[in-house]
C-alpha positions as CSV (number, residue, x, y, z in Angstrom):
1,X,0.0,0.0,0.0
2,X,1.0,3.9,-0.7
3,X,-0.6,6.5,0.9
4,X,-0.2,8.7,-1.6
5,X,2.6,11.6,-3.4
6,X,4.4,8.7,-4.5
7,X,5.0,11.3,-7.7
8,X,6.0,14.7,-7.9
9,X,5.5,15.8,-11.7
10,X,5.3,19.7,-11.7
11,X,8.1,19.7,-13.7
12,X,9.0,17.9,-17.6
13,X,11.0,15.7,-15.7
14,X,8.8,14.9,-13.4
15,X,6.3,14.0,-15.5
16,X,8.6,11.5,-17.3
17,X,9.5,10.0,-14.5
18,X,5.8,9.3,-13.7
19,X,5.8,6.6,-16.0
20,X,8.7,4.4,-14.6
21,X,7.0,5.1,-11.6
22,X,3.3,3.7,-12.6
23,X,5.3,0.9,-14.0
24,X,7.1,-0.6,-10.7
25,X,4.0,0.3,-8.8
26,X,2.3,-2.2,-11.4
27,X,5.0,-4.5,-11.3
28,X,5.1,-4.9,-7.8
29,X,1.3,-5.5,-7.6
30,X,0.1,-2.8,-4.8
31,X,-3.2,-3.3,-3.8
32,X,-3.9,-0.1,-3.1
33,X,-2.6,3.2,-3.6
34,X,-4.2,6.7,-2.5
35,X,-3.6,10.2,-3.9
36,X,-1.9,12.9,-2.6
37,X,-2.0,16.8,-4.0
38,X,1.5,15.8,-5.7
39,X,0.5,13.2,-7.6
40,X,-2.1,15.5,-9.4
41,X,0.2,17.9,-10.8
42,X,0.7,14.9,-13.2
43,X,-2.9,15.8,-14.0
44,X,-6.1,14.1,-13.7
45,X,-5.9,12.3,-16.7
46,X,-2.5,11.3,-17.6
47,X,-3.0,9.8,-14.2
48,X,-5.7,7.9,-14.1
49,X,-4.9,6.8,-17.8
50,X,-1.2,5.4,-16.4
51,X,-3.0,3.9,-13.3
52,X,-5.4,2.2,-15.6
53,X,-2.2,0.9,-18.3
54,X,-0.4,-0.2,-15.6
55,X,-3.2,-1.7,-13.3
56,X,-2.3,0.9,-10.3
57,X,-5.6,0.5,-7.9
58,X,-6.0,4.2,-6.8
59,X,-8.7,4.9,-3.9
60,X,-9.9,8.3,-2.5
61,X,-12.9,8.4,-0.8
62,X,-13.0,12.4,-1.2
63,X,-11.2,13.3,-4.3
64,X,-14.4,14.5,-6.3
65,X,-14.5,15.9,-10.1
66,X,-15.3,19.9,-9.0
67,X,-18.5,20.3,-11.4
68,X,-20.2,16.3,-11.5
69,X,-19.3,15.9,-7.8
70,X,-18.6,12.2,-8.7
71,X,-15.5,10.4,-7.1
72,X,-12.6,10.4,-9.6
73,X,-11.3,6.8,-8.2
74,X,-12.9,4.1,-6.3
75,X,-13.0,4.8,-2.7
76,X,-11.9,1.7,-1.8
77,X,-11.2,-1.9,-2.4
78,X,-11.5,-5.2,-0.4
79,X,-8.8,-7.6,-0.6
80,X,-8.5,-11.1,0.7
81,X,-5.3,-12.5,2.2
82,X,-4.2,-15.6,4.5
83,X,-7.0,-17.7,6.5
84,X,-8.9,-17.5,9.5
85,X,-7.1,-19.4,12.2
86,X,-9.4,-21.2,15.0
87,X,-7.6,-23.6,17.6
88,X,-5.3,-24.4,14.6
89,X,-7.8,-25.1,12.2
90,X,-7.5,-23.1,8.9
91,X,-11.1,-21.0,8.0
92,X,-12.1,-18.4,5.2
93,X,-9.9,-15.8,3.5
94,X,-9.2,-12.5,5.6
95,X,-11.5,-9.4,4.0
96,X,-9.6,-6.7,4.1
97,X,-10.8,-3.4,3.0
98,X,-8.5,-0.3,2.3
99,X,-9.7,3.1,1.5
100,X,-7.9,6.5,0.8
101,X,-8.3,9.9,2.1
102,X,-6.6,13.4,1.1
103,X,-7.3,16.5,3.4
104,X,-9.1,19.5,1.6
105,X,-6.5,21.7,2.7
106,X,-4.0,20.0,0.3
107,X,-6.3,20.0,-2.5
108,X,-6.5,23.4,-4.8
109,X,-9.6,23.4,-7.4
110,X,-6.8,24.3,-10.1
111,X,-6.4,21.5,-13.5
112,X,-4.7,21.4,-16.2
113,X,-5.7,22.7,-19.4
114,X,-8.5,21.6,-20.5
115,X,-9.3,19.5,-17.6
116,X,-12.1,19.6,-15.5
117,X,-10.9,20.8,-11.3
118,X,-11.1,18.3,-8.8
119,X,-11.7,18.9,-5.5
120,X,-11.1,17.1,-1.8
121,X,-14.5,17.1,0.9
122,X,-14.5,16.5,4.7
123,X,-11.5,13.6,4.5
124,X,-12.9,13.1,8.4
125,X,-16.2,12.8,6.9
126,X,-15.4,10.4,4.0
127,X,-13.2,8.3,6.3
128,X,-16.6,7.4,8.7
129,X,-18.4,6.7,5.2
130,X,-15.9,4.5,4.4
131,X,-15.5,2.8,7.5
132,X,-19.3,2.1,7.9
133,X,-19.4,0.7,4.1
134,X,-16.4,-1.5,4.9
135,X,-18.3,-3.0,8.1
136,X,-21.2,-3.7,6.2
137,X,-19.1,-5.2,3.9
138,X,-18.2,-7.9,6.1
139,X,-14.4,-6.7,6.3
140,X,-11.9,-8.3,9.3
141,X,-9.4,-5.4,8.7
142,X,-10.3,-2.0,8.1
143,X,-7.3,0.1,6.7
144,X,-7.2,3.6,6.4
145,X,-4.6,5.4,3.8
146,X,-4.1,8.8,5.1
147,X,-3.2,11.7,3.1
148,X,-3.8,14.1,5.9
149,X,-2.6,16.2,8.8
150,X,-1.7,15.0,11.9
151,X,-4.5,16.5,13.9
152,X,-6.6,15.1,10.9
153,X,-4.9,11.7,11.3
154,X,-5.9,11.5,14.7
155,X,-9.5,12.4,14.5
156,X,-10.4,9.6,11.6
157,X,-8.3,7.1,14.3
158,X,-10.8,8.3,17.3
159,X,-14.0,7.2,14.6
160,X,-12.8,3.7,15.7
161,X,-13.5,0.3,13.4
162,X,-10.1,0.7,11.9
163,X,-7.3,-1.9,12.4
164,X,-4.3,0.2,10.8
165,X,-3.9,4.1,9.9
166,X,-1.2,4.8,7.5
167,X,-0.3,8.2,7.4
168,X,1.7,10.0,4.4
169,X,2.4,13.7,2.9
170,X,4.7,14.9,5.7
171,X,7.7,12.6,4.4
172,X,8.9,11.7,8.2
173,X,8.6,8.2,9.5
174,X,7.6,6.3,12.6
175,X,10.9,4.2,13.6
176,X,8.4,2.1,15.6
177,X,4.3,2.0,15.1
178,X,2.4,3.4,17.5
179,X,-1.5,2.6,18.6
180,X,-4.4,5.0,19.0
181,X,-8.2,4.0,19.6
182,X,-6.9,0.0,19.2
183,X,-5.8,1.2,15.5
184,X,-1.7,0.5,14.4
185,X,-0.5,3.8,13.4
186,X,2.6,3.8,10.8
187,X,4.4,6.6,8.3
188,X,6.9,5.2,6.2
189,X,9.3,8.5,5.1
190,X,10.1,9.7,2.0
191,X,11.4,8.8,-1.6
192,X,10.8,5.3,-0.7
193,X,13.6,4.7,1.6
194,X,12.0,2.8,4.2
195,X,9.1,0.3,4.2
196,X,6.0,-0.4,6.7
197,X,6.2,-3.9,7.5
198,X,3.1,-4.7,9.6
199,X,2.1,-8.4,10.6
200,X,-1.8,-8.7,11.6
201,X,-2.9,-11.7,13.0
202,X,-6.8,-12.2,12.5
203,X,-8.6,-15.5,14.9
204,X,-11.1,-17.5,13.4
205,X,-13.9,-15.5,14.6
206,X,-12.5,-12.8,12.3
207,X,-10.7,-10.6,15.5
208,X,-7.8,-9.5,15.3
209,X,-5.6,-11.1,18.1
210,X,-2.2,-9.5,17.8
211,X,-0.7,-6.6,15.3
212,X,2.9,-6.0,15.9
213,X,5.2,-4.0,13.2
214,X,8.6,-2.2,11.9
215,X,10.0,0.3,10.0
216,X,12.5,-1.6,7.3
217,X,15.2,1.2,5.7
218,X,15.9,-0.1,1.9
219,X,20.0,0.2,2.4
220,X,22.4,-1.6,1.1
221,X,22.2,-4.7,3.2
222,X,19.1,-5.5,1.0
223,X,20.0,-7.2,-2.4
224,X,18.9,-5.6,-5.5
225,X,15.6,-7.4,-7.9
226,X,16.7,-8.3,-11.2
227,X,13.6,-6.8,-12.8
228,X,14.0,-3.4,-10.9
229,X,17.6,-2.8,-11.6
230,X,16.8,-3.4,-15.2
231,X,13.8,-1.0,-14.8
232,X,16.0,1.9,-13.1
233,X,18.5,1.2,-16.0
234,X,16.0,1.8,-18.3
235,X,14.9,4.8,-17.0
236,X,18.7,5.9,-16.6
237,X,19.0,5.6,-20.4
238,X,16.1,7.4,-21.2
239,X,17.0,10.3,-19.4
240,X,20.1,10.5,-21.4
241,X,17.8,10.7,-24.4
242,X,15.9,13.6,-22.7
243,X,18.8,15.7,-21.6
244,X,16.6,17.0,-18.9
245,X,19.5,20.1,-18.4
246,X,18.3,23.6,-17.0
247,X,17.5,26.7,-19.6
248,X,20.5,28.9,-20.5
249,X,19.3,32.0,-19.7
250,X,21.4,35.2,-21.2
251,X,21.2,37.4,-18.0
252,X,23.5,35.6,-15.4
253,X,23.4,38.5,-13.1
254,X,26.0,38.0,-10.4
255,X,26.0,34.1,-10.4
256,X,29.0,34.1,-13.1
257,X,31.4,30.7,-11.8
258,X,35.0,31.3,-13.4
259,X,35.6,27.4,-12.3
260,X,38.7,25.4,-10.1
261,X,41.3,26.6,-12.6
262,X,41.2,30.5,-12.5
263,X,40.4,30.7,-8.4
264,X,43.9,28.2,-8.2
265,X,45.8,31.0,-10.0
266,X,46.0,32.8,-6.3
267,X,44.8,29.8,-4.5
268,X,47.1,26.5,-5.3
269,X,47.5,25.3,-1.8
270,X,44.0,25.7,-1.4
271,X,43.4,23.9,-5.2
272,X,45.3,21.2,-4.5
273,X,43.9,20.2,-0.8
274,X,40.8,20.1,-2.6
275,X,42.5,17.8,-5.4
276,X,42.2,15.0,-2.2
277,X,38.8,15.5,-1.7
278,X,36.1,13.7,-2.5
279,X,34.4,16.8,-3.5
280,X,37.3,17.1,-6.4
281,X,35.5,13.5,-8.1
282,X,31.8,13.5,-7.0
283,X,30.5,13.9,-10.3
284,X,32.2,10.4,-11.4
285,X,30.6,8.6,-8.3
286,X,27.4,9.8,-10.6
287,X,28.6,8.7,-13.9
288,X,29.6,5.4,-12.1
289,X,25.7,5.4,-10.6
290,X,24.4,5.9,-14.5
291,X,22.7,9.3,-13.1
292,X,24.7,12.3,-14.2
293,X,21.5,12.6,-16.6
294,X,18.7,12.7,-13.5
295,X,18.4,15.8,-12.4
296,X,17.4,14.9,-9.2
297,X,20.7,13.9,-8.5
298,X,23.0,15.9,-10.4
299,X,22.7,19.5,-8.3
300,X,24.5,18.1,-5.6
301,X,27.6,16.9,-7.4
302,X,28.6,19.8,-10.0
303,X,29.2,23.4,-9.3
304,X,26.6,26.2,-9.9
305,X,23.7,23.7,-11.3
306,X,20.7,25.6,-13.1
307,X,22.4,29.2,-11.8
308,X,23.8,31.6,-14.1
309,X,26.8,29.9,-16.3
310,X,27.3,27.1,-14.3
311,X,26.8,23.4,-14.4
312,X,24.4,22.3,-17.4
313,X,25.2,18.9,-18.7
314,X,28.3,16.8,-19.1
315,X,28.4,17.9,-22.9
316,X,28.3,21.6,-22.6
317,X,29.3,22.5,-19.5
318,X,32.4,19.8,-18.4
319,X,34.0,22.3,-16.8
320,X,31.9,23.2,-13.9
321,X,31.7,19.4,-13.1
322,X,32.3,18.1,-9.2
323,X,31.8,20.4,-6.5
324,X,34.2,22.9,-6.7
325,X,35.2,25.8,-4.9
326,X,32.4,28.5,-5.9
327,X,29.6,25.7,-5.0
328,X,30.8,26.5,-1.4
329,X,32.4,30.1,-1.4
330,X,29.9,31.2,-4.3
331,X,30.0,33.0,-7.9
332,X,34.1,34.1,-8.0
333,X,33.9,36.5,-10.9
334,X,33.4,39.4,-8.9
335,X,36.0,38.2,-6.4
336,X,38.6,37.6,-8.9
337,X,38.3,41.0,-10.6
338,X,39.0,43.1,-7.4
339,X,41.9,40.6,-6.6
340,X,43.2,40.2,-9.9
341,X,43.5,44.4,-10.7
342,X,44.2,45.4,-6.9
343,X,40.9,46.8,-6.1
344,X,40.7,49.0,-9.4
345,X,38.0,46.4,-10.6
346,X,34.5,46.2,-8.9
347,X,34.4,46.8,-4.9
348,X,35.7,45.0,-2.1
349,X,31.9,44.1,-0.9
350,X,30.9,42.1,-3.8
351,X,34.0,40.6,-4.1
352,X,34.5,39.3,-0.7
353,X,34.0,35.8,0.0
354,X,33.0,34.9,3.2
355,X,33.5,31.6,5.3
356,X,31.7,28.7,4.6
357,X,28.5,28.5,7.0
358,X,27.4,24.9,7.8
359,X,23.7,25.5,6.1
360,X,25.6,25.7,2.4
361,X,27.0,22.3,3.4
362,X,23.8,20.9,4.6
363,X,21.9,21.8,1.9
364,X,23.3,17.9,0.0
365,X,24.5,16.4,3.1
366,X,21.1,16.3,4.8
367,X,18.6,13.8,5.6
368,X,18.4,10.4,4.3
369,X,21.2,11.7,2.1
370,X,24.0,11.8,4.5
371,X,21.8,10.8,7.9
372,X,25.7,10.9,9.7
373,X,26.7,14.4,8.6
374,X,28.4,16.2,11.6
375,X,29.9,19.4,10.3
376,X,32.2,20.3,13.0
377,X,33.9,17.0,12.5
378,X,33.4,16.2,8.4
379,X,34.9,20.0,7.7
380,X,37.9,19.0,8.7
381,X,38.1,16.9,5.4
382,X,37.9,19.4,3.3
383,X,39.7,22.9,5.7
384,X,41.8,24.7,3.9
């Protein structure tokens, strides 16, 4: 299950990475999948037209179209897993139902061309309505896919009925589950880096007798699937095609890089301590990776990405590969003109380049990234 913004398309490469997307989503047979705000910058229909070509079962119990009022997805579906146990003795199937829910606040009534507006009501209110359906229903599990608040979270686990809440949009993660109203409570994080694993137990009489749970990280102690690697591969490729690089634009304004070779004409010590880093070949761990096309990835291993004349692409723009000095000190032209003519060129205030502050660094080693960053003690690596 996915509770939703499992794409983020407001951008072209965004929405070609939809389709890979859609495709391992497929692939690894979900069986369900709810909708979050990001997923519908893809647009209404190239979404539903990718969940439908790669059998994606989206639910939302409160995504409605804005002028027929009708649901845009199914608000649910009912599944049937394991057997009924009963002093050992193996009974029906397990119903389980699943249903989705995105808060109104997330929602904006705003389409894509030519596309009718959707709109998100009371996700408290839908959850209830779905709840009650799913009891008629005849379901043993009742889980809720949350694309909500926190405070919203909590009031649709006080309706009661459900056995497991999963919760999604802030991108943070539960290390451990927690419980409210008898309901299993999980989040698991962002960019698909960790996964929910949740075990329910369900008696013969259709109770559930124990739920117990953990949050799994996706490192590298995990082998790779055949078929995925080949997908990722494939989409590698593509992007190569697409050359997803950012516009030229003719008015650089102050970001103008001069690059590693021109601030080492004053600065060799400094040049060639850097030379030892790991910041002098980061851009090759990428080529190495197959994703010095993805976009995504590239910012945090060239100098100057998408600002002014700096890194572009590996064709046009070798140059201003790896993370040189100006991705931490900043544009140097301005600096290099003062120092180069003695002051006569520009003023000292532009041209002066300040110490490095720890936010420029954290801004790539953050997160799930680099979750061991200490700056007082990796700065070292790289003083000069």
């Amino acid at each position: 299950m996915d509770a939703g913004d499992f794409l983020s398309a407001s951008s072209k490469h965004g929405e070609f990475k939809a389709e890979f997307v859609m495709r391992g989503l497929g692939d690894l047979e979900y069986d369900a999948v709810a909708i979050g705000e990001r997923d519908l910058q893809l647009g209404r229909s190239k979404l539903l037209e990718l969940a439908e070509k790669y059998s994606v079962p989206l639910v939302c119990a409160n995504l409605i179209d804005a002028d027929t009022k009708e649901l845009l997805v199914d608000p649910y579906v009912i599944v049937h897993r394991g057997k009924k146990s009963l002093f050992g003795l193996f009974g029906d199937q397990v119903r389980i139902g699943i249903f989705g829910v995105v808060s109104d606040k997330y929602i904006t009534p705003v389409s894509k061309p030519g596309e009718p507006p959707v709109r998100a009501t009371n996700p408290v209110e839908a959850a209830k309505a779905a709840i009650e359906r799913l009891q008629e229903e005849g379901c043993d599990v009742i889980i809720a896919l949350t694309h909500v608040s926190v405070p919203e979270a909590g009031r649709i686990a006080a309706l009661g009925g459900l056995t497991a809440l999963v919760m999604g949009h802030s991108q943070s993660y539960l290390r451990d589950p927690r419980f409210d109203n008898g309901a299993v409570v999980v989040q698991g994080g962002r960019e698909g880096r960790y996964i929910g694993d949740v075990m329910i137990e369900v008696n013969g009489a259709g109770e559930v007798a124990s739920i117990e749970g953990e949050v799994v990280p996706l490192d590298k102690t995990l082998k790779s699937d055949p078929h995925f690697t080949n997908l990722i591969n494939e989409y590698k490729k593509a992007l190569e095609a697409q050359a997803f690089a950012p516009k030229v634009t003719k008015d650089v304004g102050e970001n103008v890089y001069v690059g590693k070779t021109t601030c080492g004409r004053c600065h060799q010590d400094q040049l060639e301590q850097w030379e030892g880093t790991t910041h002098a070949t980061a851009f090759s761990t990428l080529e190495e990776a197959g994703s010095h096309f993805d976009p995504e990835c590239v910012g945090c291993h060239v100098t100057g990405y998408g600002r002014g004349n700096g890194f572009r692409d590996a064709r046009s723009t070798p140059s201003m590969a790896n993370v040189q000095c100006e991705q931490c000190h900043g544009p140097g032209l301005a600096h290099f003109r003062v120092q180069s003519s003695d002051g006569k060129i520009g003023s000292e205030e532009k041209g002066f380049l300040g110490p490095v502050a720890a936010s420029v660094c954290t801004e790539c080693h953050k997160d799930d990234h680099d979750p061991d960053f200490d700056f007082d003690v990796k700065v070292q690596a790289v003083m000069h």
